[in-house]
Every structure is written in C-alpha cells, then in structure tokens.
N, C-alpha and C positions, 0 to 999 in steps of 0.2 A: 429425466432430462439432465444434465450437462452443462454447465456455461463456463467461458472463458470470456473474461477482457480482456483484450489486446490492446495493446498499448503501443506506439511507437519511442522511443527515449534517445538523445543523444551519449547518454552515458550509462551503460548496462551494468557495470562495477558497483558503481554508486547506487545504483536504485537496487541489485543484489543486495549488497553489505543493506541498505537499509531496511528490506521487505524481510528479511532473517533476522540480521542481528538484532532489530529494536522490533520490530513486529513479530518476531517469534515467528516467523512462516517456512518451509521448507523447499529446495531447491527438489523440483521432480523432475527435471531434465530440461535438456539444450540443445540444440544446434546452431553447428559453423557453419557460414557463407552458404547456406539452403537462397539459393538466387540470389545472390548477395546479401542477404540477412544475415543475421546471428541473432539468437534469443536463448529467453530462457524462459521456464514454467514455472511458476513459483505458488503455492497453497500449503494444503495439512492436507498428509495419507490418506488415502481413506473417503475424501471428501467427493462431490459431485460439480464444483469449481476449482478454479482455477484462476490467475492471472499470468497473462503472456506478455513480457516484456521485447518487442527488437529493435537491433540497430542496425544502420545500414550506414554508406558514404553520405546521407543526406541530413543536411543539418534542420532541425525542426524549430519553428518559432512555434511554441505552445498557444493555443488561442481557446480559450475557456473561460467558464461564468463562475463567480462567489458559490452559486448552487451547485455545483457538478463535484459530487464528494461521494467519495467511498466510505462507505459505512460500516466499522468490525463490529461483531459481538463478542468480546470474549464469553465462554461458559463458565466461568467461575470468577470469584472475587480474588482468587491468589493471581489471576494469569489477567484480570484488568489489572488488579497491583504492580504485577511485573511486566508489562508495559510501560504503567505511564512510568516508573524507577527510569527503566532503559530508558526511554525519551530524557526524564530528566538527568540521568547520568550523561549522555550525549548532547547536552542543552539544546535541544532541538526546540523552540519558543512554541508554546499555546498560541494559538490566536482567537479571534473573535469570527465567528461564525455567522456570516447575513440574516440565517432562519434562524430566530433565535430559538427555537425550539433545541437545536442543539446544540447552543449554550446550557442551557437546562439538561439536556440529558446525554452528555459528553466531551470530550475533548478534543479538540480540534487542533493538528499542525498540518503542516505542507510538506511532501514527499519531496525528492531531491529537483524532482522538474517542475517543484508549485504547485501540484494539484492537492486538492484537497483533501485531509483524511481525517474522519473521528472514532474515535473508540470509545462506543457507549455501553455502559453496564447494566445498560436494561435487560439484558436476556441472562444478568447472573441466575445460577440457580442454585 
C-alpha cells in the first residue's frame, strides 16, 4: 500500500524550501493549475509515502488540535543530528508538545502553516 498526505497551504515556496532544505526530503514532482491547483510531492526515493502539498486562489485559515503532528524517524544518528543543526541554524524554535510523551521522545517545531512536526530518534539504528 501507498499513502499520501495531502495537504492544502497558502504558500507552497515556503513549505517547499522547508520540507527539503531543513527536513532533508526530496522534491518528486509537481503540477501547474491541474484545475486550478499547483502542487508538489515531496518524500525520499524509493519510499511507499509521500506528502502532497497545493495551492489554489483560496486562502485557508488552518484549523487544527496540539495533537495532529507528524511524526519523522530519521534512520540513523548522523541524519537525526543533521536536522535538528538545519532547524537550529534556521532558528526555527522547539516547542512544547501537549502528549508529553513527545517531549520525551523528540523534538517538536511548527511547519511554516503551524502544524505540528517531531523528529524522533527512536527508530535510530
């Protein structure tokens, strides 16, 4: 099986440069104005997800809970290292996490539209 998250964003630049440059993720392709959309696909080669980012003429007021968090694994200790560096050379701030469970077992900032993301190094190997 397959999954994608789809996402709707006001600003597809911004949440690009962020899901690559500081999360390491790769750009797997895009379309313009597919029914007025533009988007992009963004993961690692090879994989069986995916996340779909589009934008359209409609502006979105994001409406979401403390819980609703995406969850990384990086697979090694070098590539959770070189995250959280990226975050922290781009001062993107830690925050505090409601489940504290993932206070304990990662880091937690907000993507460029607020939602929540952690990258935990529980699946280093």
């Amino acid at each position: 099986m397959t999954f994608r998250f789809a996402r709707h964003t006001n600003d597809l630049e911004q949440i690009k440069s962020f899901y690559i440059d500081i999360l390491g993720f790769k750009l797997l392709g895009n379309f313009v104005k597919h029914n007025d959309y533009d988007g992009i696909f963004i993961g690692k080669s090879n994989e069986n997800w995916h996340l779909e980012f589009t934008k359209s003429e409609e502006i979105i007021h994001f409406n979401f809970n403390e819980d609703d968090i995406l969850v990384f694994y990086p697979n090694s200790k070098m590539e959770f290292d070189s995250i959280i560096d990226k975050i922290q050379f781009f001062e993107i701030e830690f925050i505090k996490a409601k489940n504290p469970y993932w206070n304990e077992n990662g880091k937690m900032i907000l993507d460029p539209d607020g939602y929540r993301i952690v990258i935990s190094n529980l699946k280093i190997t």
